[in-house]
N, C-alpha and C positions, 0 to 999 in steps of 0.2 A: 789632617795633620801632616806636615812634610817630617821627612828623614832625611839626614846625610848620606849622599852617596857618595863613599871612599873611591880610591884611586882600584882597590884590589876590587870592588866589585863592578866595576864598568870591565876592567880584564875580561875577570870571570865570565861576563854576560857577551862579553865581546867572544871570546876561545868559545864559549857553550854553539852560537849562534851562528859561527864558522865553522862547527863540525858538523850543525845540522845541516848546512849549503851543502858541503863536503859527503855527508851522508847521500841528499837525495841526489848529488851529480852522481855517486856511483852508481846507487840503487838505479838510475836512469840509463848508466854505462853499463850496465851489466842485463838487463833489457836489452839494448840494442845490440848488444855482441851475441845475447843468446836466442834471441827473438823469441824470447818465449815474457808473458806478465807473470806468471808465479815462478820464480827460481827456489824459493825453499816455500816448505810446508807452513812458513808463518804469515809469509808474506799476506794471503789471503784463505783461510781454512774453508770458511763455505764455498767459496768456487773451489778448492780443493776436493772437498766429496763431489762436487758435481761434475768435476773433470773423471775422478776414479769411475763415477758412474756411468761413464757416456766411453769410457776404454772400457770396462768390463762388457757392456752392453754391444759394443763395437766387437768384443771377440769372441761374443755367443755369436753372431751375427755372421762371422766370419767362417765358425764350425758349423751352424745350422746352414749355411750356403753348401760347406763341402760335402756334409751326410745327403742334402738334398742333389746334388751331384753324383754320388754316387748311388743314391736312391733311382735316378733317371737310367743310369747305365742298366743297371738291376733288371727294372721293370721294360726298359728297350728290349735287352735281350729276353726274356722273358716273354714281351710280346710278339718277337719275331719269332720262337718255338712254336708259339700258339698260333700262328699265321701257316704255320709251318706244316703244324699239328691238322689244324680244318682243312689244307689242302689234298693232305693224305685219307681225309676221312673222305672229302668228296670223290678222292679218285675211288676208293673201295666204296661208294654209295653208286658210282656208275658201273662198277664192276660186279654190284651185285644186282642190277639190274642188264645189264648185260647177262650174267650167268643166266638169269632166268626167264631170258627167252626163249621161245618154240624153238627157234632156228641156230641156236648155238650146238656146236658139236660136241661131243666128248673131248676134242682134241683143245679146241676152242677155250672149253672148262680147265684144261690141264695148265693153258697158259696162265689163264683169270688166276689158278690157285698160285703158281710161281710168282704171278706181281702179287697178289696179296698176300705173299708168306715177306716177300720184301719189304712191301708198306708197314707189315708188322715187326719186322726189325729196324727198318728207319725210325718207328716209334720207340722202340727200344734205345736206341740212338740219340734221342730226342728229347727221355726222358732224360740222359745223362748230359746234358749240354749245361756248358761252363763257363763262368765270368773271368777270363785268367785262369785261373789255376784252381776256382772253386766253384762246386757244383752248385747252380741256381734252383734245383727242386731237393734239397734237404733237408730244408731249415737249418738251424741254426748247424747241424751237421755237414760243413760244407769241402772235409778234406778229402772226404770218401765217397762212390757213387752209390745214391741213394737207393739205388732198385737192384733185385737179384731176380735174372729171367731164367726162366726153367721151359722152353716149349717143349721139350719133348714128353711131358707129365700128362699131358691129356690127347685123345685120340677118338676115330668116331668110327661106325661099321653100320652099314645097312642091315635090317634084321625083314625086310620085304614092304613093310609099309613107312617107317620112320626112322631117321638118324640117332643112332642108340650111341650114347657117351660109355666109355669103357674102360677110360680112368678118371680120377678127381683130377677138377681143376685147383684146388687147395693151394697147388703150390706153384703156380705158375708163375707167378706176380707175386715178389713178395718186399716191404716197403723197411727199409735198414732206417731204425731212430732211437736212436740212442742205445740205450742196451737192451732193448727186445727187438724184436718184429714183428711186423703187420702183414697180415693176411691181406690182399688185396681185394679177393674175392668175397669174403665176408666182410657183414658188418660191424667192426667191433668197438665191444662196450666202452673200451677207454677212449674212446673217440667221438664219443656222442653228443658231448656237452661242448658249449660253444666257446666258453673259455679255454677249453684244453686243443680244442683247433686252432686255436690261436697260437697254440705256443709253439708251431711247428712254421710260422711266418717271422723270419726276420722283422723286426722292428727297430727303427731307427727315430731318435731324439730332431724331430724337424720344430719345436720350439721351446719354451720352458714347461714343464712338463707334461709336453703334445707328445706322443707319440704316433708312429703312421708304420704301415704296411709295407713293405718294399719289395715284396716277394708272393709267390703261390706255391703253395705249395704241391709235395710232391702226388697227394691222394685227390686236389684238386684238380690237379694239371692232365692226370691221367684216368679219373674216376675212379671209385672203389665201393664197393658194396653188388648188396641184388636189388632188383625191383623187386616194389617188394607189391604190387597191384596191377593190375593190366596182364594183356594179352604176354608181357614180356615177363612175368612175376617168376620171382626164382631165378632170374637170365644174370647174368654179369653185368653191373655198368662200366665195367674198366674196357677200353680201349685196345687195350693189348689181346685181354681177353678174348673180346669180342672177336679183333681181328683170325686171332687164333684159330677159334671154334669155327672162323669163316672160314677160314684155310682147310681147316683140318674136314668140314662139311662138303666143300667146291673140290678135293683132293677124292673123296670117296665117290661124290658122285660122277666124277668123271670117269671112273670104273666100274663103274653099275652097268652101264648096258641095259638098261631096262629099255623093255617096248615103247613105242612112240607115246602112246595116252598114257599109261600109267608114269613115262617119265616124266612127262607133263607135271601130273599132277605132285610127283616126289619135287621137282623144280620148285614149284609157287608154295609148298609146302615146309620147305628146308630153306630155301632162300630168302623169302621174301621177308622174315622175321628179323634176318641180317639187318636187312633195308632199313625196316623202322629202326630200329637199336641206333645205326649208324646217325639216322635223322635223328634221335634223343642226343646222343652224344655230342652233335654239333652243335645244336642249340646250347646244350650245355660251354661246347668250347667257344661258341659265340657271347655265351655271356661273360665267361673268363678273360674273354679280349674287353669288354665294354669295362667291363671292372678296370682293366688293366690301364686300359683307355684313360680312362676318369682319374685316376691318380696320377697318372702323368699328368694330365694336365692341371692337377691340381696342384703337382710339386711348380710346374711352370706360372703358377701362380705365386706360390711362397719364392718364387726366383726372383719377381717384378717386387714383391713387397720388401723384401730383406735388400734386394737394390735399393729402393727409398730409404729405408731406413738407414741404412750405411751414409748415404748422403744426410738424414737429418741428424746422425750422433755425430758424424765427422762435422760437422759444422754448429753443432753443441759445445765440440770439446772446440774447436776452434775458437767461438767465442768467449771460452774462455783461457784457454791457453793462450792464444796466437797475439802476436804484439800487432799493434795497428802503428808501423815503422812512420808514420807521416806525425801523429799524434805526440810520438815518443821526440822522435828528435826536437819537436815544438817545446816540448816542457823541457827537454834536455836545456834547449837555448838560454829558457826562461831562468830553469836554476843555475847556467851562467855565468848569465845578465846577474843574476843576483848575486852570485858568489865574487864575481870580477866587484861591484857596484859594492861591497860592504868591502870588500881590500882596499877601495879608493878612500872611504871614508874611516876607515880604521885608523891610519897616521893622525887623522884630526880628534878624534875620540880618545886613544889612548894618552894618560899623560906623559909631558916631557922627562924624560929620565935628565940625571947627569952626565950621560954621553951626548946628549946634545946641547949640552952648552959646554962642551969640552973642545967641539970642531972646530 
């Protein structure tokens, strides 16, 4: 069934259909000036979460790179202590093979005990070594030096056939955390369980909620306890210790004087235990480096992946944020072509008023 169409509704339809032209030239114009497709939140809301999603995702990505950054520095320095650490043990594992040769002198021994009383403060040294301005064997306690040395607390004296101990070592070694302290020498009970070792290792956020090790700590680094089986049971496994007891053992005998056979056998008797100890202790700080080892390269893993990734979100959000400036000016053209092309046709559309049969 037809209708009449009045003069006011061809206007109407006419003004409607020229705002929409007018509309999409701007929406188009404002594209191109901002190069961005979404300028407001209405414009497109699904790609809107999906842009928030892939920036959110971009700036874990961003901080999971820098903890793994500073996670590398950490464990570098750390592993160069430990490099540092096994050198000093080999020099005193030749040193203590040296002392207990036939043909070393007393005088010989005097020197052996001055470099191992230094190897054992270098260690001392070695324990306090610092990333900037914060100590690397603390744990989380990283403003203060972790360890408190006492060598003058234990001492040794020949009694004719054995090197007889004459003070506790108790206090030699003693490990500052939080608000108590650790015996170094003993093995103690709050420390025995594998969760509670843990809490003395920085931990650093390298994914969502991954967490990784970035640290050894300071009862690792330096051993702590006794053996508690073998030829060495009841012995120290701390490093410091050990070196100590070497000193304090290579210092006495180089004042002994004893006759040629019996010194003999005080030699391979008092020395040679050193030797092993030292060999346990390396292996030990040989597996502290493999550990240390493995996590580096494990962060240098998470370094290749989060580089991907940063190129796959950066080019998420891009596909949807980013304007494709070739595509825009094309439709720009088009709306126009259209907007010019309905002002042409407009004069013929609209009716004649009385100003123009006035002219």
């Amino acid at each position: 069934m037809a209708f009449r169409v009045t003069n006011s509704m061809m206007v109407a339809n006419y003004n409607r259909n020229q705002n929409e032209a007018q509309i999409r030239m701007n929406n188009l114009q404002t594209q191109l000036a901002t190069q961005r497709k979404i300028v407001r939140l209405s414009d497109d809301p699904v790609n809107v979460v999906k842009s928030l999603n892939a920036r959110s995702r971009l700036y874990d990505v961003e901080q999971f790179k820098k903890n793994i950054e500073d996670g590398k520095a950490w464990l570098t320095q750390t592993e160069s202590a430990l490099v540092e650490l096994n050198e000093i043990v080999k020099r005193a594992y030749e040193l203590g093979i040296q002392a207990s040769n036939d043909v070393c002198t007393d005088d010989d021994r005097t020197a052996i005990s001055h470099e191992i009383e230094q190897l054992r403060e270098q260690v001392g040294t070695l324990a306090g070594t610092t990333l900037g301005d914060k100590y690397i064997f603390g744990g989380y306690n990283v403003s203060t030096g972790p360890f408190t040395f006492n060598p003058t607390e234990a001492a040794y004296s020949f009694d004719g056939d054995n090197m007889v101990q004459i003070d506790s070592l108790s206090d030699v070694v003693l490990y500052n955390y939080d608000d108590y302290v650790i015996d170094m020498y003993m093995d103690s009970p709050d420390f025995t369980d594998e969760d509670d070792m843990s809490i003395k290792n920085i931990r650093y956020e390298i994914n969502v909620g991954q967490e990784f090790d970035i640290s050894v700590s300071g009862l690792a680094f330096l051993g702590y306890g006794m053996n508690e089986e073998g030829l060495d049971e009841g012995k120290s496994k701390n490093i410091y210790i050990i070196l100590h007891e070497f000193y304090t053992v290579i210092n006495a005998l180089s004042e002994l004087n004893a006759e040629e056979g019996e010194g003999t056998q005080i030699l391979h008797q008092n020395v040679q235990p050193f030797v092993r100890r030292l060999q346990d202790f390396q292996k030990h700080t040989l597996a502290q480096l493999a550990e240390v080892g493995g996590r580096l390269a494990r962060l240098e893993l998470m370094t290749d992946r989060y580089a991907k990734d940063e190129i796959n979100y950066t080019q998420m959000k891009s596909d949807v944020e980013d304007l494709d400036q070739a595509e825009a000016i094309m439709w720009f053209s088009m709306a126009e072509a259209v907007y010019r092309a309905s002002l042409g046709v407009g004069g013929r559309v609209l009716p004649p008023s009385l100003m123009d049969f006035m002219r």
